[in-house]
C-alpha positions as CSV (number, residue, x, y, z in Angstrom):
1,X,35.0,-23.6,77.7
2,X,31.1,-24.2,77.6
3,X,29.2,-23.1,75.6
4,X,26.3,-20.0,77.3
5,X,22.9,-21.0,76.6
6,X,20.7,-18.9,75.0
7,X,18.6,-17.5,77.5
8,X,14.5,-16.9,77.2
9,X,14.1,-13.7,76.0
10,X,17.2,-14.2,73.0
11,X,15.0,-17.9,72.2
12,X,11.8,-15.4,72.2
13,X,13.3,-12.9,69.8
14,X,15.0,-15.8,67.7
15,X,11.6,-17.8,67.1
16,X,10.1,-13.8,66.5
17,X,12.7,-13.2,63.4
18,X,11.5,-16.9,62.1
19,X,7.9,-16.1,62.1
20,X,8.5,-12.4,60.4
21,X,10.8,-14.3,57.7
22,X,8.0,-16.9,57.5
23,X,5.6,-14.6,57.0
24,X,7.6,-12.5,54.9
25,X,8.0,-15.3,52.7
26,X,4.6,-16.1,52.5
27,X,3.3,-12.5,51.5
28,X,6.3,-12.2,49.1
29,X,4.7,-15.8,47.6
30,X,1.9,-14.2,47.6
31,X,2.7,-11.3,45.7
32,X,5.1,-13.0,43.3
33,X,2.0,-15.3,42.8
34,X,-0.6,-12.3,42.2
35,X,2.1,-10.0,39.8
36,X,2.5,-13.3,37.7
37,X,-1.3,-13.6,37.6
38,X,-1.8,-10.1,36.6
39,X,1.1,-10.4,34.1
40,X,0.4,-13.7,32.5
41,X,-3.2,-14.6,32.9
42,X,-5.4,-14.1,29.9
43,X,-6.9,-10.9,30.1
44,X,-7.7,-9.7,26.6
45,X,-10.3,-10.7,24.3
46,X,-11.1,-14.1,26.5
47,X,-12.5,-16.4,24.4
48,X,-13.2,-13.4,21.5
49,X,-12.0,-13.5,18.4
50,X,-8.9,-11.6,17.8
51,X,-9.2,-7.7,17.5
52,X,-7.5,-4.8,16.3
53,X,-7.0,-1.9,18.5
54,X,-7.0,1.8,16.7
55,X,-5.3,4.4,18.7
56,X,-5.2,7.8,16.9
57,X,-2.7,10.9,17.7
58,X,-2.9,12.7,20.9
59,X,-5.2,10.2,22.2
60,X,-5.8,10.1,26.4
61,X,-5.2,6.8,28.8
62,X,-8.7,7.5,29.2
63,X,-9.8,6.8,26.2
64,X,-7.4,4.1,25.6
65,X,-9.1,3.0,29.0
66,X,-12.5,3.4,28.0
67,X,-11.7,1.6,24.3
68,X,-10.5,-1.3,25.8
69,X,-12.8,-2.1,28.8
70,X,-15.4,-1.5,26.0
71,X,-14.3,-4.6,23.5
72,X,-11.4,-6.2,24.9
73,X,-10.2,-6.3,28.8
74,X,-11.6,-9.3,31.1
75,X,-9.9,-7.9,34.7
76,X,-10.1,-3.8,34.7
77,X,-8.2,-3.7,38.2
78,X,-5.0,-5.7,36.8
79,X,-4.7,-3.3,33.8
80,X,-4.9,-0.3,35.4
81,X,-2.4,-1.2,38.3
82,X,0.1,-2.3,35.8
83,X,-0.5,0.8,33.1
84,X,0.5,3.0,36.8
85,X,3.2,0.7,37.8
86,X,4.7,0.6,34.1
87,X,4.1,4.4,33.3
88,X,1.6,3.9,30.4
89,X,-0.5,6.5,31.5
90,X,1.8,9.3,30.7
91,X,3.2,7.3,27.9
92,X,0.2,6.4,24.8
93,X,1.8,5.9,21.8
94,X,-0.5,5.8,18.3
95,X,-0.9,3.0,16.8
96,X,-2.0,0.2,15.1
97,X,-2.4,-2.8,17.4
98,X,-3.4,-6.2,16.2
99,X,-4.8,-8.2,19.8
100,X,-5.3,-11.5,20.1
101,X,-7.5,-14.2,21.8
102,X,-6.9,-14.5,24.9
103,X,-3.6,-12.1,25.1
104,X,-2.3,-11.6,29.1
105,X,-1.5,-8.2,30.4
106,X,2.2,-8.7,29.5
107,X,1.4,-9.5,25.6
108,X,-0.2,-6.5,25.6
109,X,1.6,-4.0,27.2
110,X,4.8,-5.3,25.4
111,X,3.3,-4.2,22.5
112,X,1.7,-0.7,23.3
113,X,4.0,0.4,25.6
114,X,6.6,0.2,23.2
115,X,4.4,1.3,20.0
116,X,5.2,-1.7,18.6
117,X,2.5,-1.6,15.8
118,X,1.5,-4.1,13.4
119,X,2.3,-3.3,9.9
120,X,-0.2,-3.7,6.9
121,X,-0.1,-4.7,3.6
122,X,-1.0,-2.1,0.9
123,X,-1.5,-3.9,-2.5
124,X,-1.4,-1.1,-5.3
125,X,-3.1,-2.1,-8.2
126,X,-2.9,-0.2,-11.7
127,X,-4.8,3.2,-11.1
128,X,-6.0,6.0,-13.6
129,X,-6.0,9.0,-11.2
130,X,-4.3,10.9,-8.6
131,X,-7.7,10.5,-6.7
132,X,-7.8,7.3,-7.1
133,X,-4.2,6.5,-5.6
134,X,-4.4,9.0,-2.6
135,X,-7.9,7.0,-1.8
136,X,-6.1,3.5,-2.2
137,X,-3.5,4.7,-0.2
138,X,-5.5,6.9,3.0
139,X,-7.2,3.9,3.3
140,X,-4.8,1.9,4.8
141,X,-3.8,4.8,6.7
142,X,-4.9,7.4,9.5
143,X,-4.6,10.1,7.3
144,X,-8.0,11.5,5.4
145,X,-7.5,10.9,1.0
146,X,-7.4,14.7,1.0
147,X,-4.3,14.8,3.0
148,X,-2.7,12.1,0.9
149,X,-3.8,14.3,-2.2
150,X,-2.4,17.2,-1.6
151,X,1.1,15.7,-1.1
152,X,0.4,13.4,-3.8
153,X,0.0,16.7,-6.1
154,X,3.3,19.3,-4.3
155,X,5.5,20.4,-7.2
156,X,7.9,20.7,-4.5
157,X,7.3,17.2,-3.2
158,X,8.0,15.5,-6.6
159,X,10.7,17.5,-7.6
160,X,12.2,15.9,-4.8
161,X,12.1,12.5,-5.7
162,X,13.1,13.7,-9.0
163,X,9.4,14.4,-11.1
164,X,7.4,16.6,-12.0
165,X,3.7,17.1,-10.8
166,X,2.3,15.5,-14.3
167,X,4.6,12.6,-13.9
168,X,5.1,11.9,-10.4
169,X,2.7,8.6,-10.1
170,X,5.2,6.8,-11.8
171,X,6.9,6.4,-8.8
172,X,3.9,4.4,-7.7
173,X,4.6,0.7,-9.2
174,X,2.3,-1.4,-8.5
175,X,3.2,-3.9,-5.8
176,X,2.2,-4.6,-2.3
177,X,3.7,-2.9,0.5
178,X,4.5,-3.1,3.9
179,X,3.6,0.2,5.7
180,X,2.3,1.5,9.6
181,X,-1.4,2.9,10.1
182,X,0.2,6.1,11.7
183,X,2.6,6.9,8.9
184,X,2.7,10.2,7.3
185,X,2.0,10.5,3.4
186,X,5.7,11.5,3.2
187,X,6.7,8.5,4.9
188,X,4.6,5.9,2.4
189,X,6.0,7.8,-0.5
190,X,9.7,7.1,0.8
191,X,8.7,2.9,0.4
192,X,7.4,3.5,-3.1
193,X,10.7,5.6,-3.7
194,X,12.8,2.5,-2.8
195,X,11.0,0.3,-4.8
196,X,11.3,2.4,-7.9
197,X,14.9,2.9,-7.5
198,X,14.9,-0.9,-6.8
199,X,13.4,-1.8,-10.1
200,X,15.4,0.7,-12.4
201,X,18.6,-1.0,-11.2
202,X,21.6,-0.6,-14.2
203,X,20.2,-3.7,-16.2
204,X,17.1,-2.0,-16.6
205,X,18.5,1.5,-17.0
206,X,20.9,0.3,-19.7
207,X,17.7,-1.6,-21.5
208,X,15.9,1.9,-21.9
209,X,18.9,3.4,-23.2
210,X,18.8,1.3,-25.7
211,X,15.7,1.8,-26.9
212,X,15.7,5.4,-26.8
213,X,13.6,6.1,-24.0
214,X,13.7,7.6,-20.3
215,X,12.5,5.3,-17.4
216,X,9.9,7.9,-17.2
217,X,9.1,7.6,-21.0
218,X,8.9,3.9,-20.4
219,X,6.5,4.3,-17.7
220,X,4.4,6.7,-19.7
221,X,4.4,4.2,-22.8
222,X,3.4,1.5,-20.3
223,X,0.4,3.1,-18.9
224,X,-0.7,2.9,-22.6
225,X,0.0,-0.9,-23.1
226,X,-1.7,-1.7,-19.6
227,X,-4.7,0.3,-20.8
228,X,-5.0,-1.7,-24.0
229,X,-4.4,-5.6,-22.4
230,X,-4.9,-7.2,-19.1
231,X,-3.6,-10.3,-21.5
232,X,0.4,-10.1,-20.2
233,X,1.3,-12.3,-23.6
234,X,0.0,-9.9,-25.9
235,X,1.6,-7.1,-24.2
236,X,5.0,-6.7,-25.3
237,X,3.6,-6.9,-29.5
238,X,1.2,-4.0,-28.2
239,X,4.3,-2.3,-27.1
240,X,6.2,-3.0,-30.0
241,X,3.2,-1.6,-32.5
242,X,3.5,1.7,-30.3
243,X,7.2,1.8,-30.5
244,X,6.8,0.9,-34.0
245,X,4.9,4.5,-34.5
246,X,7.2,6.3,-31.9
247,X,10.3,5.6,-33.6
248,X,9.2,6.4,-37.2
249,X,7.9,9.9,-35.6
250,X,4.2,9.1,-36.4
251,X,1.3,9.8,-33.7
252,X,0.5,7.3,-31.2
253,X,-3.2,7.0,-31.6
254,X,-3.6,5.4,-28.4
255,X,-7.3,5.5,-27.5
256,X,-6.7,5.1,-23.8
257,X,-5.3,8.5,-24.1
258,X,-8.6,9.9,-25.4
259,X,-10.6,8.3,-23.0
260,X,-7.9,9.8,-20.0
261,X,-7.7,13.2,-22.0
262,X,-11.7,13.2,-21.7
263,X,-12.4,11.0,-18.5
264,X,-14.8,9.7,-19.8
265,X,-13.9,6.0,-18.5
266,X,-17.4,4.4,-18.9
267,X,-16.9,5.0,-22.6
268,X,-17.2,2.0,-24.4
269,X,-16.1,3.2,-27.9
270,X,-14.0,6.1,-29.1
271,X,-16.1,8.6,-31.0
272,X,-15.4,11.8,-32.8
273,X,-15.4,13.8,-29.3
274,X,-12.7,12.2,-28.0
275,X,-10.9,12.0,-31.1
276,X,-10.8,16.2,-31.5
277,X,-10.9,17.2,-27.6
278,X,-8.5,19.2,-27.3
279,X,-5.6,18.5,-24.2
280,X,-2.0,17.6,-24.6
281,X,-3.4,13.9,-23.6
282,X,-5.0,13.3,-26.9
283,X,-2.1,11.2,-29.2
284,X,-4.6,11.7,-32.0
285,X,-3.1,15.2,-32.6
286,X,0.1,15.8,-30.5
287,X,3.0,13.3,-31.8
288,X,5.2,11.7,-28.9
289,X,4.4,10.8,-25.4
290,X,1.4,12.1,-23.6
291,X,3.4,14.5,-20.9
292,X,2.7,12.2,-18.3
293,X,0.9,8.1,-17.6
294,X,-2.4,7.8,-18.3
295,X,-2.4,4.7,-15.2
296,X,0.1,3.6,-13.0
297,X,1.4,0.6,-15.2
298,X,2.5,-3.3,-13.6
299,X,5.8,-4.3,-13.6
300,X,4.1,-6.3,-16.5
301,X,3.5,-3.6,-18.8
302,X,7.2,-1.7,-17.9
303,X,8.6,-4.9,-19.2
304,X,7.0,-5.7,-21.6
305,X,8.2,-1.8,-23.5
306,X,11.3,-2.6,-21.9
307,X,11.9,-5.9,-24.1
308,X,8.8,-5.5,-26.7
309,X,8.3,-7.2,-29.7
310,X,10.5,-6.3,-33.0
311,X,8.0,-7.1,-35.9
312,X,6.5,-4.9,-38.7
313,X,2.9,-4.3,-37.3
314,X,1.6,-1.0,-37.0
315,X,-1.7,-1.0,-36.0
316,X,-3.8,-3.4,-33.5
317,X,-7.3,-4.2,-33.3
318,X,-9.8,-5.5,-30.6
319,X,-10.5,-9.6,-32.0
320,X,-13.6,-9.4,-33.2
321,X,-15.0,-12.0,-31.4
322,X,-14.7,-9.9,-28.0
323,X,-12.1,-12.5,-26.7
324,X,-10.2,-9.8,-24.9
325,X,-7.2,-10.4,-27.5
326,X,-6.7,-8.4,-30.2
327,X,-5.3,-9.0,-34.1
328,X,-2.5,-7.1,-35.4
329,X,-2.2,-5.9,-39.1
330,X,1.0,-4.2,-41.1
331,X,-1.3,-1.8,-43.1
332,X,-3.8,0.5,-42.9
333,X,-6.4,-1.6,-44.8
334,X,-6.3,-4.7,-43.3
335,X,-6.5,-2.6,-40.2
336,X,-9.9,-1.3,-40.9
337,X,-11.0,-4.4,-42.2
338,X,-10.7,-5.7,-38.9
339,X,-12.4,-2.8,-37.5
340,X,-15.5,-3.1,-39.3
341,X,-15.9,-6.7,-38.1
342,X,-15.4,-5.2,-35.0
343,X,-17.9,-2.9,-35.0
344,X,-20.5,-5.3,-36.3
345,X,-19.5,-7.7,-33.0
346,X,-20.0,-4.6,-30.9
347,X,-23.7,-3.6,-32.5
348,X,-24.7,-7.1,-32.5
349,X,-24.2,-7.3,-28.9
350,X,-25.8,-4.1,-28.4
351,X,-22.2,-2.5,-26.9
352,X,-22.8,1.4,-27.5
């Protein structure tokens, strides 16, 4: 049977559906072409040097908006179609954003769209006060130091983590940390937690049982030996004169406990004042432990009381030739001996 041929109007609608899918195809290129420009061109910080961007709590897209077409966007149209097309506008998450040179749309919606945050690096040093710690610590965060104070100083708070409010910074080993800019105190003090609990693992647990002290008590003995060296050779003998003096129930007479007792840290000699001021701080007059560190100590100084030195020395003097070391002596005479040479360095180079 032959086959019908198509007749004009069926060839008229046939070349029709060609030139709609032909057409089709062509705006569908187009758009395909335009999304993967919006997407993947560089539109962020063009040739600018990389950026971070800050976005606080119960911030608007408009001021995210405004923030980045300030410093950091190169198209405005492109962002703003894809923050309505991806549902950012209803959607900010805080954060702490690190943007790069010449980041596309995509890079940067994958990250705040998500809240995917760059972390920072919080490097805790040794540190005398509670002021001083809550300042280190706001700083890396969004939180004001008064904020990180208070919590730093709730008898609640501590007795949660197993302190008191006297001894609670000795949770707060000095390290460096990985933390988030939007993080609550709360949440910071849970990474020093871990880290604590990391340290005093059952080696190091059974090593202060065994020298007759509480991790806590070893903390508190190491704030003293970090006060008196930033030499790490010399610290566990300093530790082992103190232990010396702890274990044969005489006083500590640590003068970094004066000079806490008083803050007075600019002192550059212990006088009569600091030696009678009157605060449970002052090992001059209470025997034991202070109640609680005087610093936050190293893991340098917590060793070194862990394992210190077993020799006969009982007292320890700065070197008289302002070396930063210091000579050790088994009695009281050839302690003050040393002293007075001391003292003589320190008035001949007019150190008061």
């Amino acid at each position: 049977m032959a086959k019908k041929k198509p007749t004009e109007k069926e060839k008229m609608q046939f070349q029709k559906r060609v030139i709609y899918l032909l057409v089709f195809g062509i705006v569908c290129a187009f758009l395909s072409f335009y999304a993967y420009q919006m997407l993947f061109t560089d539109n962020i910080l063009v040739d600018k040097p990389d950026k971070v961007l800050y976005i606080k709590k119960n911030t608007t897209f408009e001021e995210v908006k405004d923030s980045l077409e300030a410093s950091f966007l190169h198209d405005r149209l492109s962002f703003m179609f894809l923050s309505k097309l991806l549902g950012y506008r209803e959607n900010v998450i805080p954060g702490r954003y690190e943007l790069k040179t010449n980041m596309s749309n995509y890079q940067l919606f994958k990250k705040i769209l998500k809240g995917r945050q760059d972390p920072l690096k919080l490097v805790l040093t040794p540190t005398r006060t509670k002021e001083d710690l809550a300042l280190k610590i706001s700083y890396k965060l969004s939180v004001s130091k008064d904020s990180v104070l208070k919590t730093l100083s709730s008898t609640e708070l501590s007795m949660k983590y197993g302190f008191n409010d006297t001894n609670f910074v000795v949770m707060f080993m000095p390290n460096t940390y990985e933390i988030y800019w939007t993080w609550s105190p709360e949440e910071v003090f849970d990474v020093f937690q871990k880290e604590y609990q990391k340290f005093w693992n059952k080696d190091n647990l059974l090593k202060a049982r065994e020298i007759g002290l509480t991790p806590i008590d070893v903390s508190i003995m190491a704030s003293i030996v970090e006060a008196e060296t930033f030499k790490n050779e010399e610290k566990p003998r300093i530790a082992g004169v103190y232990m010396n003096r702890y274990k044969s129930n005489q006083r500590l007479q640590a003068d970094p406990t004066l000079i806490f007792a008083t803050q007075d840290f600019s002192a550059k000699r212990v006088t009569e004042y600091h030696r009678y001021f009157k605060s449970p701080y002052n090992t001059y007059m209470k025997k034991g432990l202070p109640p609680g560190p005087i610093n936050t100590p190293s893991v340098a100084s917590i060793e070194a009381v862990l394992n210190y030195e077993k020799h006969d020395f009982f007292f320890f003097c700065a070197n008289p030739e302002l070396n930063g070391l210091h000579l050790f002596s088994k009695t009281f005479d050839e302690h003050l001996e040393i002293g007075r040479k001391y003292w003589a360095s320190l008035d001949k180079a007019n150190i008061h």
